[in-house]
Residue, then its C-alpha position, 0 to 999 in steps of 0.5 A: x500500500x502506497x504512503x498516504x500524501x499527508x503522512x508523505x509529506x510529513x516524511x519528506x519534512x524529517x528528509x529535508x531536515x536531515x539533509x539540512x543537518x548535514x550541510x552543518x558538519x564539518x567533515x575531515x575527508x582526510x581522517x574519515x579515509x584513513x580511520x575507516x580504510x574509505x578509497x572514496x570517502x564521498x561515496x562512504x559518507x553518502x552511503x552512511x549518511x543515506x542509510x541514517x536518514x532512512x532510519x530517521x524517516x523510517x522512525x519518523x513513519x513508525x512514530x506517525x502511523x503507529x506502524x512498522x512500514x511494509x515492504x512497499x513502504x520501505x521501497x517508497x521510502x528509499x525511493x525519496x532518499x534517492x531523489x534527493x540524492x544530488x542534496x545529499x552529496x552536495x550537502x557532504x561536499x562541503 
């Protein structure tokens, strides 16, 4: 069953939000590629960060509809990050 347009938007808020939090680190390339062994900390840090927001706006889901999110939900959900996946890399470029 597809998200409902409110809560949708709701999710997409909390994605946002997220995303707007990243552009505040500061990060250290240098080190981050040294302590986690990264040949392309860009493409690390997108994958980490991506994987934290979909537990944000997955818990964001849970807290709103009072339940887990099915596997289609999940999909809906995944789909989102994606299509902000340019902000998301830009906001980890800086």
């Amino acid at each position: 069953m597809a998200i409902e347009a409110d809560l949708k938007d709701k999710l997409e808020k909390k994605l946002l939000e997220n995303i707007d939090e990243l552009k505040e680190l500061r990060l250290d390339h240098q080190k981050i590629k040294k302590e986690w062994n990264a040949k392309d900390t860009k493409e690390f840090l997108y994958g980490f960060f991506a994987v934290k927001i979909q537990a944000a706006v997955m818990d964001c889901f849970q807290e709103l509809s009072g339940k887990t999110p099915t596997d289609e939900e999940i999909m809906e959900i995944k789909s989102m990050i994606l299509s902000h996946g340019d902000e998301i890399r830009d906001a980890l470029s800086r």
